[in-house]
C-alpha positions in Angstrom: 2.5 10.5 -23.8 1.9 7.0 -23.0 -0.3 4.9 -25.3 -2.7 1.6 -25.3 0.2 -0.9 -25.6 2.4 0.8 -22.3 -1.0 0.4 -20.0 0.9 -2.4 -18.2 0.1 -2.8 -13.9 2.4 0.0 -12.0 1.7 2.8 -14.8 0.9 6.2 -13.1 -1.1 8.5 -15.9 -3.4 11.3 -15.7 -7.1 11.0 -17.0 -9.3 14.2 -16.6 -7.1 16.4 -14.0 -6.2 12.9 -12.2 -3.4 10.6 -11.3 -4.4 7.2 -11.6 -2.3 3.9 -11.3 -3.1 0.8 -12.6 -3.4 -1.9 -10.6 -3.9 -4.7 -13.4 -4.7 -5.2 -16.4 -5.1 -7.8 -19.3 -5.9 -7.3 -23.2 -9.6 -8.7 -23.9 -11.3 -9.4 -27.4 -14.0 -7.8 -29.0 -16.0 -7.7 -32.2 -14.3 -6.9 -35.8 -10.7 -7.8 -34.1 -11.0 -4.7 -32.3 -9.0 -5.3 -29.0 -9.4 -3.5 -25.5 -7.8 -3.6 -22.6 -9.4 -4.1 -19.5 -7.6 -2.8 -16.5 -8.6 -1.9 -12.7 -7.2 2.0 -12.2 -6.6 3.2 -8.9 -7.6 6.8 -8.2 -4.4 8.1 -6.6 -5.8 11.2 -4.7 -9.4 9.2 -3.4 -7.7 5.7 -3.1 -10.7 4.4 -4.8 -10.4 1.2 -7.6 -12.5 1.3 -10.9 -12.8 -0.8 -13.8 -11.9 0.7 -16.9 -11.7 -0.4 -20.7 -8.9 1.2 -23.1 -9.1 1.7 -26.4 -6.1 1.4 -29.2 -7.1 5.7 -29.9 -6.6 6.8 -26.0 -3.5 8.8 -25.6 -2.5 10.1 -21.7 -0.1 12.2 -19.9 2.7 10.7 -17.9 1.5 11.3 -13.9 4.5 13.7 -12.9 4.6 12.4 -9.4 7.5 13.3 -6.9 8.8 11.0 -3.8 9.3 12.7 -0.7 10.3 11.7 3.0 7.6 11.9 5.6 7.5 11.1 8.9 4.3 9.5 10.5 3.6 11.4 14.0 0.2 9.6 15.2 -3.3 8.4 13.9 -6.3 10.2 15.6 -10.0 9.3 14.3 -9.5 7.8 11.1 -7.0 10.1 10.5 -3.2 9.6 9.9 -1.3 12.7 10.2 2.2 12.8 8.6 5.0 16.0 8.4 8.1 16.4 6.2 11.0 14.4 7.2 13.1 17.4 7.4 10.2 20.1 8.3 8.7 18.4 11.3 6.2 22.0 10.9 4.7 21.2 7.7 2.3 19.1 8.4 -0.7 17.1 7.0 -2.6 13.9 7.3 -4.6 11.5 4.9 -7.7 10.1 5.9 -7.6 6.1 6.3 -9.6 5.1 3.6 -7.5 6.8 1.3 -3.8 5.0 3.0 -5.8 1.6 2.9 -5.0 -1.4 5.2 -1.9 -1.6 4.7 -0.8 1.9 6.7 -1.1 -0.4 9.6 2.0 -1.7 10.0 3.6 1.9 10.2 4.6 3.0 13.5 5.1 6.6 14.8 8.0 8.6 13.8 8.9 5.8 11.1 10.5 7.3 8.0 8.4 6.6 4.4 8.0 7.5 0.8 5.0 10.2 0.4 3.7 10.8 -3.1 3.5 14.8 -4.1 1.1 15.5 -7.1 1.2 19.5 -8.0 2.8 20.7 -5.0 0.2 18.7 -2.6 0.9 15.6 -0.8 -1.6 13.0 -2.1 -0.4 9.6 -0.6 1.9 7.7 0.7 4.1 4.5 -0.4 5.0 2.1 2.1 8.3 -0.3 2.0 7.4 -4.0 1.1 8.5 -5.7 4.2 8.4 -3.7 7.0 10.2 -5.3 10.6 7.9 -4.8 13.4 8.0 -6.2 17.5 5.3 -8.5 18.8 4.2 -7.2 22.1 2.0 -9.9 22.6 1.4 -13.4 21.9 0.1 -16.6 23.7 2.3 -19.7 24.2 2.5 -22.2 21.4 0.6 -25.3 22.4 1.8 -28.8 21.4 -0.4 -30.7 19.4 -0.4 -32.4 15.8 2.5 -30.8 13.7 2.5 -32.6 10.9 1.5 -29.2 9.2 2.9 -25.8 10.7 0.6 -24.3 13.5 -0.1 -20.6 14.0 -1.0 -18.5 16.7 -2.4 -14.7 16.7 0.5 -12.1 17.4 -0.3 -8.2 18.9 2.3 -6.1 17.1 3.7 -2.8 18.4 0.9 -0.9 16.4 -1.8 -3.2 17.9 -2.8 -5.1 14.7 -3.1 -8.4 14.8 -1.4 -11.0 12.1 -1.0 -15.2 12.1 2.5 -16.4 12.8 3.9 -19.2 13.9 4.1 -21.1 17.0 7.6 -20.5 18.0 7.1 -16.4 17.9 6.9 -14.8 21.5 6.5 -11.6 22.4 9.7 -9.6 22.5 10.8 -11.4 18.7 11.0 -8.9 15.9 9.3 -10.1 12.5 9.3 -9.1 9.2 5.8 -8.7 7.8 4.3 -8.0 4.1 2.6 -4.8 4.0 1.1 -5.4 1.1 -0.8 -9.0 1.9 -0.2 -8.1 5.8 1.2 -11.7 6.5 4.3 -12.9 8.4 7.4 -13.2 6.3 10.1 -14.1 8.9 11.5 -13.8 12.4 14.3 -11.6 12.3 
């Protein structure tokens, strides 16, 4: 069972049938020296963000949630469709709202981390850093550098990111998937 003082960001629990994650939280005063803590839960099957207030008396189940390998095949309509790493026929796909921005800086047939919830396939988990090729970017145009210029890059999955003015189109850089800026050129 996980209690009021273990509600810390990255804790997966269930509340009412349903994994949730917590994606912060901080403890907040309140009358009598009663404290609460006031934390904004992620819904891990809708991908929707609440607020949400704790109390010291609320007890919840440990989210029993198992990593798998999928593969991602191709995105069609808002929808991303995915099939076991090993089982290319199982297949299934998550609508985009649900995978968030982030899903895109995956590119087909890459290899990532799916989250299963009661035999069901709810989500997925994408690496950090994830090292993708620019396919297009204009020159870099020599002006004031006392601070560091940028430039829009195309990647190979057709989003577009800021990097610098030295990255051409060919280079291989590292991005953040979770911010979606450039870390490096690799």
């Amino acid at each position: 069972m996980i209690n009021y003082f273990a509600l810390k960001k990255g804790v997966q629990f269930i509340m009412d049938g349903v994994p949730y994650e917590i994606v912060e939280s901080q403890p907040a005063g309140k009358a009598q020296d009663v404290f609460v803590i006031k934390a904004k839960i992620k819904n891990l099957i809708t991908g929707k963000i609440t607020d949400k207030s704790f109390h010291q008396s609320d007890r919840f189940e440990e989210a029993e949630l198992e990593k798998v390998e999928v593969k991602f095949i191709y995105a069609n309509r808002g929808k991303y469709v995915f099939c076991g790493a090993d089982d290319p026929k199982n297949r299934f796909e998550l609508p985009e709202d649900l995978l968030g921005d982030s899903v895109k800086f995956v590119k087909s047939d890459q290899i990532i981390e799916g989250l299963r919830f009661e035999g069901k396939i709810i989500n997925i988990s994408l690496p950090i850093k994830v090292q993708l090729k620019v396919a297009e970017a204009a020159p870099g145009v020599k002006g004031d550098r006392a601070q560091g210029g940028t430039k829009i890059a195309v990647l190979e999955t057709g989003t577009q990111i800021n990097v610098p003015l030295f990255v051409e189109a060919g280079d291989i850089v590292e991005v953040n998937t979770s911010t979606g800026e450039y870390s490096k050129r690799v």
